[in-house]
N, CA, C and O atoms as a DFTB+ gen file, in Angstrom:
592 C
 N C O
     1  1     -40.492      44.086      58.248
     2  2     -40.163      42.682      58.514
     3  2     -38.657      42.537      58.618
     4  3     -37.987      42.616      57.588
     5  1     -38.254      42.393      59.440
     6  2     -36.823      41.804      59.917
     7  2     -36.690      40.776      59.531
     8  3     -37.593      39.941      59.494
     9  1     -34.892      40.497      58.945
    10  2     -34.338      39.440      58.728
    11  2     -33.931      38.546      59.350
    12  3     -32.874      38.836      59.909
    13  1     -34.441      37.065      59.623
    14  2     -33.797      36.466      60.656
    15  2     -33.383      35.113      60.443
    16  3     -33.051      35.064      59.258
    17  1     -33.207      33.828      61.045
    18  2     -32.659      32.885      60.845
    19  2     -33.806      32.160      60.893
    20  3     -34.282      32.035      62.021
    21  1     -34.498      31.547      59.824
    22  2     -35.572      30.451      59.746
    23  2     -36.949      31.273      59.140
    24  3     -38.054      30.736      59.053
    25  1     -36.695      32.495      58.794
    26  2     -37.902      33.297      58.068
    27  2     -38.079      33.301      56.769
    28  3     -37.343      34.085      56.170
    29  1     -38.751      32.735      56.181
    30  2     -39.184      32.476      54.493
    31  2     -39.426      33.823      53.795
    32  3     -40.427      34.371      54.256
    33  1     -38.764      34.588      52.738
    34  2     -39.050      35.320      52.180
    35  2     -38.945      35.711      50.753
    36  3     -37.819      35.365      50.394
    37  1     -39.575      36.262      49.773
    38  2     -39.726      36.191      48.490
    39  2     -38.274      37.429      48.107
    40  3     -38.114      38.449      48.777
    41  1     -37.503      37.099      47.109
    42  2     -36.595      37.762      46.810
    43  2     -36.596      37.763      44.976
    44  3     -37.456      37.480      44.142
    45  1     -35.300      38.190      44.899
    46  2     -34.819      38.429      43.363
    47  2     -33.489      38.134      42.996
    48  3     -32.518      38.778      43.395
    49  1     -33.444      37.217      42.280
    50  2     -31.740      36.991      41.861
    51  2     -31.173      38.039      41.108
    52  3     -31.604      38.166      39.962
    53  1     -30.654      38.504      41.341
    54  2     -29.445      39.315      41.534
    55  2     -28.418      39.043      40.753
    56  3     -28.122      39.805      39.833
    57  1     -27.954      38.285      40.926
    58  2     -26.282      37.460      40.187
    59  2     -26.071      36.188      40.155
    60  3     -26.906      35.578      40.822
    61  1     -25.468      35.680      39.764
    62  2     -25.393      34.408      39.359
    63  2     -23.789      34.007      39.338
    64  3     -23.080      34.510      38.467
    65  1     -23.289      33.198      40.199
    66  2     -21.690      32.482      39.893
    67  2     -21.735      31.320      40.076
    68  3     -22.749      30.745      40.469
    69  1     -20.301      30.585      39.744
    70  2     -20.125      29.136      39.669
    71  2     -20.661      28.786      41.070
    72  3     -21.422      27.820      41.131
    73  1     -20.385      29.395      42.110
    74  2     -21.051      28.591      43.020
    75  2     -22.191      28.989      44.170
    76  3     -22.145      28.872      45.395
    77  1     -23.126      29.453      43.382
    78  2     -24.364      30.238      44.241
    79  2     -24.806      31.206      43.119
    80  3     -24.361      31.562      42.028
    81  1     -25.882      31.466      43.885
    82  2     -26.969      33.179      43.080
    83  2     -27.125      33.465      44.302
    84  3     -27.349      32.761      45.287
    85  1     -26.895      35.302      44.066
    86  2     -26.921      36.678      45.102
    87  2     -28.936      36.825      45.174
    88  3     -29.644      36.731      44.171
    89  1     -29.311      36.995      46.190
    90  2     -30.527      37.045      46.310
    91  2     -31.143      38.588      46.404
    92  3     -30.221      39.234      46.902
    93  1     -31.798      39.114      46.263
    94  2     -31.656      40.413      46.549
    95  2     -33.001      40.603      47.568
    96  3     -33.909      40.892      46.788
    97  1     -33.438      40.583      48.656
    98  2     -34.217      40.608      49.698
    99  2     -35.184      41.986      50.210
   100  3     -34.939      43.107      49.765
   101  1     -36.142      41.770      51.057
   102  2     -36.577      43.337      51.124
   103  2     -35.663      43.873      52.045
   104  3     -34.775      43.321      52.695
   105  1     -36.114      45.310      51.981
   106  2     -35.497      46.152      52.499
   107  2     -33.634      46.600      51.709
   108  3     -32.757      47.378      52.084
   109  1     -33.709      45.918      50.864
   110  2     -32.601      46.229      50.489
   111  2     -31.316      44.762      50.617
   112  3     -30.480      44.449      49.770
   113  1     -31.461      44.402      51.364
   114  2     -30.482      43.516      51.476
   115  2     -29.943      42.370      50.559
   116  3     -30.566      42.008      49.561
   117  1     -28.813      41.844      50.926
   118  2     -28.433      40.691      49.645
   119  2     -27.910      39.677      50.409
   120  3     -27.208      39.821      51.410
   121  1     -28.381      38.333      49.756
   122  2     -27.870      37.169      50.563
   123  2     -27.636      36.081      49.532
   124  3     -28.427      36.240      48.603
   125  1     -26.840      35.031      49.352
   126  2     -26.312      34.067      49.165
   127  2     -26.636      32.903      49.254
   128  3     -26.403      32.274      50.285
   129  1     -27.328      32.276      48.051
   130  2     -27.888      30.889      48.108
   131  2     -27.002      30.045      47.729
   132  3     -26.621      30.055      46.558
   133  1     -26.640      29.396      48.395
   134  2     -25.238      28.224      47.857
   135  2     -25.535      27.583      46.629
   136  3     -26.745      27.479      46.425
   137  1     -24.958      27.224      45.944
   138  2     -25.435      25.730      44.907
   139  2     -25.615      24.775      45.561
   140  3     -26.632      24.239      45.120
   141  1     -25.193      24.180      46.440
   142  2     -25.593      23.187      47.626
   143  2     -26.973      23.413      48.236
   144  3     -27.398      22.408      48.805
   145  1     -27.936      24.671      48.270
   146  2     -29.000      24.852      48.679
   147  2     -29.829      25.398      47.876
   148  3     -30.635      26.252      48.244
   149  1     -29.691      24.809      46.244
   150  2     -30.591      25.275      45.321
   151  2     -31.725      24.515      45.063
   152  3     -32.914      24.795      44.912
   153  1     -30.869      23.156      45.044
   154  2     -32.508      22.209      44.737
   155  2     -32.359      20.588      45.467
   156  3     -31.357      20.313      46.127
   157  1     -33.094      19.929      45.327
   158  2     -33.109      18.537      46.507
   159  2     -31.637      17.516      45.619
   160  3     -30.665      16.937      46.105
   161  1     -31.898      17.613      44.812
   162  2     -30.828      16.957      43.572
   163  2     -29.316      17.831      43.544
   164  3     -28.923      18.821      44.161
   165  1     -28.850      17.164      42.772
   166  2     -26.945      17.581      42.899
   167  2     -27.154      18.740      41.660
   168  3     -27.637      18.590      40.538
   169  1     -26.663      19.802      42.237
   170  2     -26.841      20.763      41.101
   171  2     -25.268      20.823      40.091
   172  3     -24.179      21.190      40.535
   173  1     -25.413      20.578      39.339
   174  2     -23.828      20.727      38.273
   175  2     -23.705      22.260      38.045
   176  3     -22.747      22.982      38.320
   177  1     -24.602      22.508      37.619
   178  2     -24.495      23.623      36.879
   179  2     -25.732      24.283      37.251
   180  3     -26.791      23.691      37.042
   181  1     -25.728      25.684      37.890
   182  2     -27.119      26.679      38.513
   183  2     -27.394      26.826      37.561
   184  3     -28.339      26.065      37.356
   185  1     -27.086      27.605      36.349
   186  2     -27.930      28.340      35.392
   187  2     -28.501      27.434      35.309
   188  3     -29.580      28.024      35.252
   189  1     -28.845      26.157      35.227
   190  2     -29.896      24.955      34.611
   191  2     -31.324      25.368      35.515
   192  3     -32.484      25.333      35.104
   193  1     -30.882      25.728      36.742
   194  2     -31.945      26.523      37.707
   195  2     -32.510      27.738      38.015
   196  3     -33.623      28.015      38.461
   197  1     -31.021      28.816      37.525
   198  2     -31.834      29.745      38.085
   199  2     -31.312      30.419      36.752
   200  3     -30.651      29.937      35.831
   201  1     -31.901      31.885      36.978
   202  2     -31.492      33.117      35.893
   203  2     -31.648      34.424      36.421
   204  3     -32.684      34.599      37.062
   205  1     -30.993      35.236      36.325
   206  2     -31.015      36.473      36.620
   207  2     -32.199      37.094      36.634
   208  3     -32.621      37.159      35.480
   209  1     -33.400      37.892      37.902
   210  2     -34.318      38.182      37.125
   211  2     -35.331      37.141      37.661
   212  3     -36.423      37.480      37.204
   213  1     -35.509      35.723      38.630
   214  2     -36.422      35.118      38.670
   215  2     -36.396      35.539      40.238
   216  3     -35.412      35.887      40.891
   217  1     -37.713      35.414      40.657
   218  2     -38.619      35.567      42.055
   219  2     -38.445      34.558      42.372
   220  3     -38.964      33.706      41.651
   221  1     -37.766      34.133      43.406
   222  2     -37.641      32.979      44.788
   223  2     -38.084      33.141      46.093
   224  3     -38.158      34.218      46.684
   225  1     -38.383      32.021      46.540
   226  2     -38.805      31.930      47.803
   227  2     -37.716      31.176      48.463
   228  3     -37.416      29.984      48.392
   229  1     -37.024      32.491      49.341
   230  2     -35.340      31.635      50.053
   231  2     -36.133      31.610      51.980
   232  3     -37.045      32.328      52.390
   233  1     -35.534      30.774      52.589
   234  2     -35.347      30.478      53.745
   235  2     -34.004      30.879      54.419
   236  3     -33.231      29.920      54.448
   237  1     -33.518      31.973      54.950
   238  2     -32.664      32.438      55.681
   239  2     -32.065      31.462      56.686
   240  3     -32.663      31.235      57.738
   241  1     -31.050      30.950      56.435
   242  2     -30.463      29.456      56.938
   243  2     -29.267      30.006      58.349
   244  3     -28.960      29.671      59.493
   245  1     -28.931      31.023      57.331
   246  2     -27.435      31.768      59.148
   247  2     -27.489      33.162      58.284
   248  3     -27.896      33.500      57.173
   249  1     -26.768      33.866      59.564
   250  2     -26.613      35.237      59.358
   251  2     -25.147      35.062      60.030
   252  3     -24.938      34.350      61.012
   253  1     -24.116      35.859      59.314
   254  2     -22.819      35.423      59.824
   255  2     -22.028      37.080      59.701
   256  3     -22.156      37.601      58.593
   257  1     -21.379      37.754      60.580
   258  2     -21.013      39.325      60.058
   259  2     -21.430      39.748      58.909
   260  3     -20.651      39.984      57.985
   261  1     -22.908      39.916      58.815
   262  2     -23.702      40.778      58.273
   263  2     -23.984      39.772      56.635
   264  3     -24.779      40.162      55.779
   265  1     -23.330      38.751      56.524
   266  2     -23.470      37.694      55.434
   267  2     -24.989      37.300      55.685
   268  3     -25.474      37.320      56.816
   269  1     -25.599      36.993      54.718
   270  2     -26.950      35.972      55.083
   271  2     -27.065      34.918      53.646
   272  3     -27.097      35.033      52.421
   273  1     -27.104      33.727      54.809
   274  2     -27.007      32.292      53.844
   275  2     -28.729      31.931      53.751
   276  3     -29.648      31.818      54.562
   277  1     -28.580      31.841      52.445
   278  2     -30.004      31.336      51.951
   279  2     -29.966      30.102      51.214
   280  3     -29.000      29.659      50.591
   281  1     -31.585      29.372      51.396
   282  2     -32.264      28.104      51.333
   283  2     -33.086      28.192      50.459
   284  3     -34.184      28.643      50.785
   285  1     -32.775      27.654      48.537
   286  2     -33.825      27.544      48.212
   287  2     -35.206      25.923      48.525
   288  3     -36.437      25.880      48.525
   289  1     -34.276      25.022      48.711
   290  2     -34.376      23.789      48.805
   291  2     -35.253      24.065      50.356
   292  3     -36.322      23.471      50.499
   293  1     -34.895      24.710      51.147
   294  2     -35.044      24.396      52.357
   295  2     -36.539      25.543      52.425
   296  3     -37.457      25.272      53.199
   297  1     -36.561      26.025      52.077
   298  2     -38.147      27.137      51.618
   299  2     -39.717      25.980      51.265
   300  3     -40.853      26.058      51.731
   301  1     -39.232      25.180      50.459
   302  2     -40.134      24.761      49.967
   303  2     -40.786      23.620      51.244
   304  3     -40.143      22.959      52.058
   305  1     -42.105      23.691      51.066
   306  2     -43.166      23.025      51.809
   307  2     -42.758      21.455      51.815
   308  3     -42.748      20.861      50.736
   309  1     -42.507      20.948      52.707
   310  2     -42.469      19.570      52.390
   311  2     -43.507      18.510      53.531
   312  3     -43.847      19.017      54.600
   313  1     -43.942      17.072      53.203
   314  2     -44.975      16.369      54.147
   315  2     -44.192      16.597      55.154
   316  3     -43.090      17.145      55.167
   317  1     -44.734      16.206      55.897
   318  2     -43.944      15.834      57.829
   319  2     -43.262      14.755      57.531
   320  3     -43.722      13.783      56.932
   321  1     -41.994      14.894      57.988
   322  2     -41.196      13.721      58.363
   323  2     -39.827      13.079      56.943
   324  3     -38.735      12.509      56.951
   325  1     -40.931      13.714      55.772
   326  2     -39.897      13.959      54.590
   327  2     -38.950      15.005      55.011
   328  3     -39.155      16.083      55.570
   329  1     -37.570      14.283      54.505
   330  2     -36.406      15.614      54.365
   331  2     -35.776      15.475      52.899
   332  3     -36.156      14.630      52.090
   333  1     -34.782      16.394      52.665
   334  2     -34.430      16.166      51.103
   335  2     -33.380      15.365      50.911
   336  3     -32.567      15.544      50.005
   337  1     -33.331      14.506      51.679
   338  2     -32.121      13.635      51.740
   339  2     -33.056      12.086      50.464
   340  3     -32.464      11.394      49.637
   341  1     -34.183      12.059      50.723
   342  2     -35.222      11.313      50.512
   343  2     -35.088      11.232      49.463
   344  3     -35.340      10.055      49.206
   345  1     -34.697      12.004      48.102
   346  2     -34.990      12.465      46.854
   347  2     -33.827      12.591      46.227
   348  3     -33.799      12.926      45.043
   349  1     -32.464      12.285      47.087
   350  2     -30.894      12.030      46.436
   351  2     -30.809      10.906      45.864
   352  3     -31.589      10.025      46.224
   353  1     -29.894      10.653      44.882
   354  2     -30.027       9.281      44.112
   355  2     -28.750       8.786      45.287
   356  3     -28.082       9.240      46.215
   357  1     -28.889       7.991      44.784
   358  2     -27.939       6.626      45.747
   359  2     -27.251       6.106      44.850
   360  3     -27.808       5.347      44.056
   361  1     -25.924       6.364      44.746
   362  2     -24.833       5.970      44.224
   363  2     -23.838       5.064      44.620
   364  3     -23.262       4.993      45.706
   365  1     -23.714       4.427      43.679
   366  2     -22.688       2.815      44.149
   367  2     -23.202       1.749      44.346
   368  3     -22.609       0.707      44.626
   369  1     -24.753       1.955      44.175
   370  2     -25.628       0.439      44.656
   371  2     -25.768       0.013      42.695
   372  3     -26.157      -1.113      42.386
   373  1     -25.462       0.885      41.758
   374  2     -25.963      -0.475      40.467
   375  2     -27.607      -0.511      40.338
   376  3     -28.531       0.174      40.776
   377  1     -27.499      -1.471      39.649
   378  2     -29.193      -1.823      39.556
   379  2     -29.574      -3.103      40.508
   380  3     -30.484      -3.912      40.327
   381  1     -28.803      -3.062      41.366
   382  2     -29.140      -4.053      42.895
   383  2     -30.504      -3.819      43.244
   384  3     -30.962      -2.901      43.924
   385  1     -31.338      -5.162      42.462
   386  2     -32.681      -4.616      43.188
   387  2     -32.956      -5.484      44.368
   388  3     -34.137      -5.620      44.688
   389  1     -32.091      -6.054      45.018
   390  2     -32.171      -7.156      46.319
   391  2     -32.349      -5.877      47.228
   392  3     -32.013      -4.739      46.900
   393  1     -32.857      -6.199      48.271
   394  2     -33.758      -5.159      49.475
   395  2     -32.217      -5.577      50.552
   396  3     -31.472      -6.557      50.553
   397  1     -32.246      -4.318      51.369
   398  2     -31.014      -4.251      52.169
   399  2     -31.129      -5.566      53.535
   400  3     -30.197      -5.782      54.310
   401  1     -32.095      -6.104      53.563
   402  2     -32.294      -7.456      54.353
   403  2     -31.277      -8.687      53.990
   404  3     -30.789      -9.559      54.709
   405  1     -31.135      -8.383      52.436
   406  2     -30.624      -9.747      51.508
   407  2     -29.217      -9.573      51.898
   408  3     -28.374     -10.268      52.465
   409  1     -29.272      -8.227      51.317
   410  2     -27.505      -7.667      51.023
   411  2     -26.675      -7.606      52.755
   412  3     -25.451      -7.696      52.850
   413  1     -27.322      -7.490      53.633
   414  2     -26.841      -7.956      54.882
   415  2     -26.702      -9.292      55.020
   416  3     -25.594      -9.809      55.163
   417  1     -27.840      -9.984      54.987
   418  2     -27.816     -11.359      55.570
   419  2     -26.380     -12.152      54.437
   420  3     -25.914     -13.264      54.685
   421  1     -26.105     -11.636      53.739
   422  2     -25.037     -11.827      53.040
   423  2     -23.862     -12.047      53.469
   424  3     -23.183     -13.060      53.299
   425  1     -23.495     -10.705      54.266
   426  2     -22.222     -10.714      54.924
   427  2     -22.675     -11.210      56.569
   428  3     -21.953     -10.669      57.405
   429  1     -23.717     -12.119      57.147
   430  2     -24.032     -11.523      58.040
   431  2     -22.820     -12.993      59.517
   432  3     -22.719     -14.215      59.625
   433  1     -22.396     -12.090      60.055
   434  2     -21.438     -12.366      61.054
   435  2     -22.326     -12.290      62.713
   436  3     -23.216     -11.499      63.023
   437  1     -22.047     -12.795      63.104
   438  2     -23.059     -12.995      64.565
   439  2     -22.261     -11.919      65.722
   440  3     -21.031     -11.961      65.759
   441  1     -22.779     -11.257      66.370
   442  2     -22.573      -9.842      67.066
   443  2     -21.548     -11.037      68.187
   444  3     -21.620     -12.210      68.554
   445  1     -20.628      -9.836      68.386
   446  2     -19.375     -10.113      68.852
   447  2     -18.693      -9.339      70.051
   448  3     -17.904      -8.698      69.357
   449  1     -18.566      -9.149      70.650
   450  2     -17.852      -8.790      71.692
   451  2     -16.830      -8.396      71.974
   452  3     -16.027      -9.246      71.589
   453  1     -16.167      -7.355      72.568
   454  2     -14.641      -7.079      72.094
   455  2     -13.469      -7.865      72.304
   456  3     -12.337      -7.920      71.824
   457  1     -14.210      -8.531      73.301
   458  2     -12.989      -9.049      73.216
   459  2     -12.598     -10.218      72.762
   460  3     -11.459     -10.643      72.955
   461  1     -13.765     -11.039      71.925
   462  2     -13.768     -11.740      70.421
   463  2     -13.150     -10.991      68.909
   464  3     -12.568     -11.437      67.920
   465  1     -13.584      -9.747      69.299
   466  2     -13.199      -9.086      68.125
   467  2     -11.456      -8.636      68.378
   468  3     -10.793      -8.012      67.549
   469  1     -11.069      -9.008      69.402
   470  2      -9.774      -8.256      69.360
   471  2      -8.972      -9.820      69.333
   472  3      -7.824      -9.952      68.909
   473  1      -9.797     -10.941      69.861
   474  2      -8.720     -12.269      69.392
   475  2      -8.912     -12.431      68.372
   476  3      -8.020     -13.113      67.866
   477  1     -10.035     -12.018      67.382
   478  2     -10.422     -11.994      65.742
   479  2      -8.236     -11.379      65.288
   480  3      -7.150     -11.921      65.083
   481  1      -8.807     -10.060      65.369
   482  2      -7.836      -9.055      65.015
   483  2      -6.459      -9.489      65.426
   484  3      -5.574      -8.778      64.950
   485  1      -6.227     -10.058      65.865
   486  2      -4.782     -10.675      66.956
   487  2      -4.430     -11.552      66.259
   488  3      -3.242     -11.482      65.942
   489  1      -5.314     -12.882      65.635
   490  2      -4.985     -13.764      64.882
   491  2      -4.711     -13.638      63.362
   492  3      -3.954     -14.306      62.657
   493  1      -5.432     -12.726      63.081
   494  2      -5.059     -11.975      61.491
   495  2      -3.632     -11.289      61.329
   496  3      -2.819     -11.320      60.406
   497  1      -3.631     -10.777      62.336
   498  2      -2.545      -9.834      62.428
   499  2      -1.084     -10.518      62.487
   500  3      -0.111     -10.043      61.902
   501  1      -1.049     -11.864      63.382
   502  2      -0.361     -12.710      63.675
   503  2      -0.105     -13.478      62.499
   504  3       1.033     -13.719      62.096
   505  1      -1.260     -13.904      61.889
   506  2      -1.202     -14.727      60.446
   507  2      -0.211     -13.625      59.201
   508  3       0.869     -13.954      58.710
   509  1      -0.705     -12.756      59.018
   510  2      -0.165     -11.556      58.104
   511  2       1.224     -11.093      58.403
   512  3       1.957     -10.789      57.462
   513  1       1.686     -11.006      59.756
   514  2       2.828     -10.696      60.037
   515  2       3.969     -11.978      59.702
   516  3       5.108     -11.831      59.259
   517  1       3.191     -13.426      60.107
   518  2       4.019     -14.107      59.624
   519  2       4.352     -14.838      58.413
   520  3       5.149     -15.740      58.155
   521  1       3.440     -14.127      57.704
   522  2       3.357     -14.209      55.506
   523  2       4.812     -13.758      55.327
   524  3       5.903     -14.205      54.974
   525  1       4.101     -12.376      55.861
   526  2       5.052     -11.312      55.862
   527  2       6.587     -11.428      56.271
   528  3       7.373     -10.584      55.841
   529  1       6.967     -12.328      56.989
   530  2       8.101     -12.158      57.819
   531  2       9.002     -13.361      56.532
   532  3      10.092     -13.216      55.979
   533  1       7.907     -14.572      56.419
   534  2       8.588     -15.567      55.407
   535  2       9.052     -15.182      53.684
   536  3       9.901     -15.660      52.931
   537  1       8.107     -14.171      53.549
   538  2       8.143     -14.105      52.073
   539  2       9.863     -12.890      52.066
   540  3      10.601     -12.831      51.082
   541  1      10.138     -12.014      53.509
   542  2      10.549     -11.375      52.945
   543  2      12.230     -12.011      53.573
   544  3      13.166     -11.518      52.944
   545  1      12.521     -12.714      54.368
   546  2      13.128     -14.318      54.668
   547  2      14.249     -14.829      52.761
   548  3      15.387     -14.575      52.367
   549  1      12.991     -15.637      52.143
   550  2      13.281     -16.244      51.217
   551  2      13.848     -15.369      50.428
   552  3      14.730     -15.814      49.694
   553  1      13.514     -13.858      50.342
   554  2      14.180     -13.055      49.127
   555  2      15.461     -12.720      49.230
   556  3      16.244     -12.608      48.286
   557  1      15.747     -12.518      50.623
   558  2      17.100     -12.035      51.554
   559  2      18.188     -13.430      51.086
   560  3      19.343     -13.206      50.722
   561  1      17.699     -14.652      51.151
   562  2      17.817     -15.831      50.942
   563  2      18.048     -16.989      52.556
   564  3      19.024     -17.666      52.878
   565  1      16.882     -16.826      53.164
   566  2      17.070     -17.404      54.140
   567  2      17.141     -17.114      55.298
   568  3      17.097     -15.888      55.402
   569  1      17.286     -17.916      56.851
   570  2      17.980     -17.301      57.736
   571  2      19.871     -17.300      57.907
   572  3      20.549     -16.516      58.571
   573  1      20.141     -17.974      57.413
   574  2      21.858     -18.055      57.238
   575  2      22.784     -16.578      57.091
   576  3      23.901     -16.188      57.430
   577  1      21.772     -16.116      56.482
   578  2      22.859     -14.745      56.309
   579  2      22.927     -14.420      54.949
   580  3      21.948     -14.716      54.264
   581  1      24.138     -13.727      54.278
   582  2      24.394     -14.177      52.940
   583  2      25.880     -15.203      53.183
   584  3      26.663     -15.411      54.110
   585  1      25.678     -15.758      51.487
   586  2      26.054     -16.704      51.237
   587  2      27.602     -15.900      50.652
   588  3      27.732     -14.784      50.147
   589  1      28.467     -16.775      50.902
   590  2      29.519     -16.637      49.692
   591  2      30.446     -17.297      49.463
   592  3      31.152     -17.051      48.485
């Protein structure tokens, strides 16, 4: 059985570092499971997953000058149409249990056109520049110049 790009095969960990376990494959070969391709979740720390010594089922992801990148995440059977993106937590939403319908209609602005959006941007810009121009005016002390 040849090694190739998208072929599922049963291996042996090998080694273990901060960032991946060495796979050890048939025929002899060794390949490289990222920590990024260990499990559907954020891995901190592999040893929590793997150990020297356990039988995996990796998915051969690239073959790169004689390197081969392996998939434990990506091995495993999943329904149709599920990917493992499905099973990441979602960070920054809180305990927001309003449905993303709400949390839009929130901010919700009526579709615009560019070249609404660029007299939008023109008038802000115009407003801000001339905050800007007064506040820094009064500190100088004025338009007169200095005084003496």
């Amino acid at each position: 059985m040849s090694i190739e790009v998208g072929s599922k095969l049963q291996g042996k960990v090998t080694g273990i570092t901060n960032f991946g376990a060495f796979v050890e494959l048939p025929e002899g070969s060794t390949g490289l499971v990222h920590i990024s391709e260990v499990a559907d979740n954020y891995v901190k720390d592999i040893n929590d997953h793997l150990k020297v010594g356990d039988q995996v089922e990796v998915k051969v992801i690239n073959i790169d000058n004689g390197k081969i990148g392996l998939s434990i995440k990506k091995a495993k059977d999943r329904p149709e149409g599920q990917s493992s993106y499905s099973q990441r937590p979602r960070h920054g939403r809180g305990n927001d249990n309003r449905s993303r319908d709400s949390r839009s209609r929130d901010n919700f602005r009526p579709k615009e056109n560019f070249d609404q959006k660029m007299a939008r941007f023109l008038k802000d810009s115009e407003e801000r520049l001339s905050s800007l121009k007064r506040n820094t005016e009064t500190k100088r002390g004025g338009r007169g110049g200095r005084r003496g």
